[in-house]
C-alpha positions as CSV (number, residue, x, y, z in Angstrom):
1,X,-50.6,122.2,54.8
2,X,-50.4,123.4,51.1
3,X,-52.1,126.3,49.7
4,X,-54.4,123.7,47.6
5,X,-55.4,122.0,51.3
6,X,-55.9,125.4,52.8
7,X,-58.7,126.4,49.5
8,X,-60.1,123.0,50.3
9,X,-60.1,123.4,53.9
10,X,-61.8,127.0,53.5
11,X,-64.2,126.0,50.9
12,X,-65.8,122.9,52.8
13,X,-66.6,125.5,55.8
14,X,-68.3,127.4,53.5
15,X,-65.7,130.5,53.6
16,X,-64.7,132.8,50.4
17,X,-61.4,133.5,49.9
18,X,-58.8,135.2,47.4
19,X,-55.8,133.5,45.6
20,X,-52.9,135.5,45.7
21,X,-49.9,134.7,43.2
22,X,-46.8,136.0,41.8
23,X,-47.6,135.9,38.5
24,X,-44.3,137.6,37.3
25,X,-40.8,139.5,38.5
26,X,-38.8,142.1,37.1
27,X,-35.8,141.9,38.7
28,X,-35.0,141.2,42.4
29,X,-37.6,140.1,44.8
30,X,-38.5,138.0,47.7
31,X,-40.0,135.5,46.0
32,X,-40.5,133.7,42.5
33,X,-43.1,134.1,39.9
34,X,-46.1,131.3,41.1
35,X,-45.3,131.4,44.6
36,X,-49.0,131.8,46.2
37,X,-50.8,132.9,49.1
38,X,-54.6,132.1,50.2
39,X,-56.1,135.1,52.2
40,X,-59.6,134.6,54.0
41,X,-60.8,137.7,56.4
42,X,-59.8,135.5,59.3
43,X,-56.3,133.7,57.9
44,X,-53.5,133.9,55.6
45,X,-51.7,130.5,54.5
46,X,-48.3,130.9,53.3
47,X,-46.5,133.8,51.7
48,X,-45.6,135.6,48.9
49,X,-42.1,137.2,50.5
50,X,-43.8,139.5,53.5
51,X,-43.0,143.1,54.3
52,X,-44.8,145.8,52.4
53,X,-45.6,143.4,49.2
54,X,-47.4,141.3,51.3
55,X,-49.4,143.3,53.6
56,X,-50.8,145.6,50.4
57,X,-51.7,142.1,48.6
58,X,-53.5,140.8,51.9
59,X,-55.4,144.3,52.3
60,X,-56.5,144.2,48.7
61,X,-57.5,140.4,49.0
62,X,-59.8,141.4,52.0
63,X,-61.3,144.5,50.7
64,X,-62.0,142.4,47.8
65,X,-63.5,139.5,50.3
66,X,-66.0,142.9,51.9
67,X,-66.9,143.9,48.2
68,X,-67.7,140.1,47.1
69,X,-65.7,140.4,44.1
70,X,-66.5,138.2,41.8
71,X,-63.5,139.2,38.9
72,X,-59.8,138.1,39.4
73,X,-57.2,141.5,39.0
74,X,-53.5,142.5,38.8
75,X,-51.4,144.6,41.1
76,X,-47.9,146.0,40.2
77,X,-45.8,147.0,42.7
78,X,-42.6,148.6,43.3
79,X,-39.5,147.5,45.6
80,X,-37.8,150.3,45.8
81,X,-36.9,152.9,48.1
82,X,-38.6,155.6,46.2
83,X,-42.1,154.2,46.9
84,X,-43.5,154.2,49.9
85,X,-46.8,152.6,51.3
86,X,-48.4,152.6,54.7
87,X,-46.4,149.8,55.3
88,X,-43.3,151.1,54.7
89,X,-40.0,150.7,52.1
90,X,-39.2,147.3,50.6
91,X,-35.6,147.6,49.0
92,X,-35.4,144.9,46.6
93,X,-35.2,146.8,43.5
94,X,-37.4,145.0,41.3
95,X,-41.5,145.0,40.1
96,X,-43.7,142.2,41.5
97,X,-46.5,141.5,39.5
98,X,-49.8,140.3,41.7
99,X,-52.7,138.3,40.6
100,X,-55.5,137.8,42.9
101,X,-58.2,135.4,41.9
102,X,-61.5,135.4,44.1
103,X,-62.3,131.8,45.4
104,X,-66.2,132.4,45.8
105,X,-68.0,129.9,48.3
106,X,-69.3,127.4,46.6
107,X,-73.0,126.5,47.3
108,X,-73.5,123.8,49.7
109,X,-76.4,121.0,49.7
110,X,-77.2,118.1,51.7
111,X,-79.9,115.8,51.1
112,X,-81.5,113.3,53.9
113,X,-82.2,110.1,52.4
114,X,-80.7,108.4,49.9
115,X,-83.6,106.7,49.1
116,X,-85.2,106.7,45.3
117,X,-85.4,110.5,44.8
118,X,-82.6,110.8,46.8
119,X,-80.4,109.2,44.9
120,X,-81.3,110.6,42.1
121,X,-81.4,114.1,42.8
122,X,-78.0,113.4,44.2
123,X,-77.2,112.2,40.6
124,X,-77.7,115.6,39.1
125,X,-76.3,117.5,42.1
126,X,-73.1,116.2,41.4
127,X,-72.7,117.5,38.2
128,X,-72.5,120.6,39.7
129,X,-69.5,122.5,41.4
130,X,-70.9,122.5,45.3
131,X,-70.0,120.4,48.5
132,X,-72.7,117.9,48.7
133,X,-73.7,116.1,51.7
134,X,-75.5,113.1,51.4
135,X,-76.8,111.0,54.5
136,X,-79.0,108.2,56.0
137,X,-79.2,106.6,58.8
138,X,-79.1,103.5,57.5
139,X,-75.6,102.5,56.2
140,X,-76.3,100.4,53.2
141,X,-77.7,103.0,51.3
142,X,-74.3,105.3,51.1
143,X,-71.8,102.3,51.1
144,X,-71.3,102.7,47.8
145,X,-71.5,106.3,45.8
146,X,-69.7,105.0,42.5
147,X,-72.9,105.9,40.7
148,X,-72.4,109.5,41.6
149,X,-68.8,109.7,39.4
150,X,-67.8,111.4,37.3
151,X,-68.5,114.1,39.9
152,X,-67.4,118.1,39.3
153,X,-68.9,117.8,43.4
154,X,-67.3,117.4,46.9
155,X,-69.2,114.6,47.8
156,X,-69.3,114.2,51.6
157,X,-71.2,110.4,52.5
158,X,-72.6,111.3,55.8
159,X,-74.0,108.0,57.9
160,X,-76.0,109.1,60.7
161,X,-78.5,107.6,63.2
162,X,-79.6,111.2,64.0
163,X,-79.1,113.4,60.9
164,X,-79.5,116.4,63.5
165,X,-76.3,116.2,64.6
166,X,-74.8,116.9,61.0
167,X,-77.4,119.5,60.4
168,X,-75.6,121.1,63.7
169,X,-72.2,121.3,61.6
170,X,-73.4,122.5,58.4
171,X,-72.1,125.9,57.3
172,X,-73.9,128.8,57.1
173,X,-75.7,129.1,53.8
174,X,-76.3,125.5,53.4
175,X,-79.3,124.2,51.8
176,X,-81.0,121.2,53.1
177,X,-83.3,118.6,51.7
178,X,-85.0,116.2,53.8
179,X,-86.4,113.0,52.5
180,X,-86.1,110.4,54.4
181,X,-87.6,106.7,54.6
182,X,-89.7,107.8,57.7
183,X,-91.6,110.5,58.4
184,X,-90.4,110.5,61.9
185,X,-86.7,111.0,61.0
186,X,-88.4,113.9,58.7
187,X,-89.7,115.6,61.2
188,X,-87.0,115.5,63.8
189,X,-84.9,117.0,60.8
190,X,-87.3,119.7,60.6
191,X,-87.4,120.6,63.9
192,X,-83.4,120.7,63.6
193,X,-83.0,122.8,60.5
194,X,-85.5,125.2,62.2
195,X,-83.0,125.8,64.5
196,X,-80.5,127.1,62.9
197,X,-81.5,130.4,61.3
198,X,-78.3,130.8,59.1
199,X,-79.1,127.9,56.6
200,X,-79.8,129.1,53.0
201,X,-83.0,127.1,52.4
202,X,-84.8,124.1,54.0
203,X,-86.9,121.4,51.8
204,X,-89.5,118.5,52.8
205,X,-90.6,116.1,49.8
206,X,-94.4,114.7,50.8
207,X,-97.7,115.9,50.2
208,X,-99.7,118.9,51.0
209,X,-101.7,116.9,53.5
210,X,-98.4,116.0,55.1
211,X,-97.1,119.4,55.6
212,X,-100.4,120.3,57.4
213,X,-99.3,117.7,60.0
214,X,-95.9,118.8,59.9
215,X,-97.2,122.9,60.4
216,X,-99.5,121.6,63.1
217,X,-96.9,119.8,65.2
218,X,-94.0,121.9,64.7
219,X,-95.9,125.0,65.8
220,X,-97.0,122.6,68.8
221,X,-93.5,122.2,69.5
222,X,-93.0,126.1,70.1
223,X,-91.8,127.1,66.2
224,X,-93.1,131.1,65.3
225,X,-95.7,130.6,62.1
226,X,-92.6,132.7,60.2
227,X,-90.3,130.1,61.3
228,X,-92.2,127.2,60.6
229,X,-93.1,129.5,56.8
230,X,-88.5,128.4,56.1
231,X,-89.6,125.2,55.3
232,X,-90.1,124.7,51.3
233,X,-93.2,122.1,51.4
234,X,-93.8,119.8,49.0
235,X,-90.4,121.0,47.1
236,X,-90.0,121.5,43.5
237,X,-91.5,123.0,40.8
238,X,-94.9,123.0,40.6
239,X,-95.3,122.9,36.5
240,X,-93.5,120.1,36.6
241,X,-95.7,117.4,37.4
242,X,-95.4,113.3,37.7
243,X,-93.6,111.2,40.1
244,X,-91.4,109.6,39.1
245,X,-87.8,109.4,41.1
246,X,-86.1,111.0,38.6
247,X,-88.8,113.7,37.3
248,X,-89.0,114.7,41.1
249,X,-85.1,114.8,41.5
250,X,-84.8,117.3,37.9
251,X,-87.8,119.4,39.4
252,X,-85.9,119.8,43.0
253,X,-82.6,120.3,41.5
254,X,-84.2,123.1,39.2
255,X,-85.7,125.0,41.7
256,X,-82.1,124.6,43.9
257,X,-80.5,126.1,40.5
258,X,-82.7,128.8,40.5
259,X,-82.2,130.0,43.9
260,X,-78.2,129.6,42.8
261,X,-78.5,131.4,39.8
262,X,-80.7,134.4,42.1
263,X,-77.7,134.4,44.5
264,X,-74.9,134.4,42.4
265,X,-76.5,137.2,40.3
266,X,-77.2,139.4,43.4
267,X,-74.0,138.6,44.3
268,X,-72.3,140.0,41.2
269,X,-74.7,143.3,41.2
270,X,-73.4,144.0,44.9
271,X,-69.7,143.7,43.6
272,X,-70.6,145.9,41.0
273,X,-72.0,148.8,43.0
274,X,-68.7,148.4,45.6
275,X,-66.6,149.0,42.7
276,X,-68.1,152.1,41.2
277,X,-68.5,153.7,45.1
């Protein structure tokens, strides 16, 4: 697997991670300038010459991983017997330069029913850099997703007779829209998103007067009122009226950008603090 499939493979489960790279060498070292290295808190994927170069770049990486360091930075180290880490002597003689690049997490939606609104709201969403899941159970409507390209998205076509099951694999974090052609497969969706407790945020296009029956019977099925409060019912912004596909689908993708935007800024002010402490 190369370090590219390893980011890939990280990123589609929803996991950060920290780019590690040689970015230059002064003198002898174990490896070349570019060789790389993808550090997660659970794996490393290839190497960037081991011993004590390695193991200080792989701390670094996950303390920058607990800090949620947002702002890419440069190590210099030493191969010489003179300098000693906690990880001992490395011999080489020469200076290794280090660039470590956080890989945030990217946001990840998927949206049930890729009906009218759907489609369009999966139209915008693509234009954005997330993993976006888009499903139905019937097949027809995701054989074909050229309308969705140019796409700065990972665009995952999900067809499935019981969208529960995919809800069940979803990362943590995800953010789920359900609008299906049937207010039965909605429901069942519901009941499925409520439970998983991890997901970032759970939607419902339909009316007021449908989300009174949905509240009824989901509490009916055993859901806690604070629970059953998760679901985002109907979704969008409320300023924005009309209802048309596509002025519903730019009023649900706004509000999805907002809660983005809220994330990434908190995520940033955390960084921040870990830094200066």
């Amino acid at each position: 697997m190369s370090w590219l499939d390893e980011l890939l493979r990280l990123r589609a489960a929803g996991l950060p991670s920290v780019m590690v790279t040689v970015s230059a060498v002064r003198g002898h070292a174990p490896r070349e300038a570019g060789a790389k290295m993808v550090v997660s808190e659970e794996s490393v994927s290839h190497t960037i010459g081991g011993g004590n170069l390695e193991m200080v770049a792989i701390e670094r990486a996950r303390q920058m991983l607990r800090e949620g360091a947002v702002k890419p930075e440069v190590l210099s180290l030493r191969l010489n017997d003179k300098e000693r880490s906690r990880y001992g002597r490395q011999c080489c003689g020469g200076e290794v330069s280090i660039l470590l690049e956080p890989m945030p997490a990217p946001p990840v939606v998927a949206i049930f029913g890729m009906g009218h609104v759907g489609q369009e709201l999966a139209r915008i969403l693509a234009r954005q850099d997330i993993e976006l899941y888009v499903s139905d159970s019937r097949p027809e409507q995701i054989e074909s997703l050229d309308f969705l390209q140019p796409a700065q998205a990972r665009i995952h076509p999900v067809p499935a007779l019981l969208g529960e099951e995919l809800i069940g694999t979803l990362p943590a974090g995800a953010h789920v829209l359900v609008m299906t052609h049937d207010h039965s497969e909605d429901f069942h969706l519901c009941d499925a998103a409520l439970g998983r407790e991890d997901l970032g945020s759970i939607g419902l296009i339909g009316s007021s007067a449908k989300w009174r029956r949905f509240e009824k019977n989901l509490s009916a099925m055993g859901h806690a009122p604070e629970s059953v409060a998760r679901i985002n019912c109907p979704i969008g912004i409320p300023e924005l009226g009309g209802k048309h596909p596509a002025t519903i689908a730019v009023s649900v993708a706004a509000q999805l950008l907002q809660q983005f935007s809220v994330k990434a800024a908190a995520r940033e002010a955390n960084a921040g603090q870990a830094a200066v402490s």
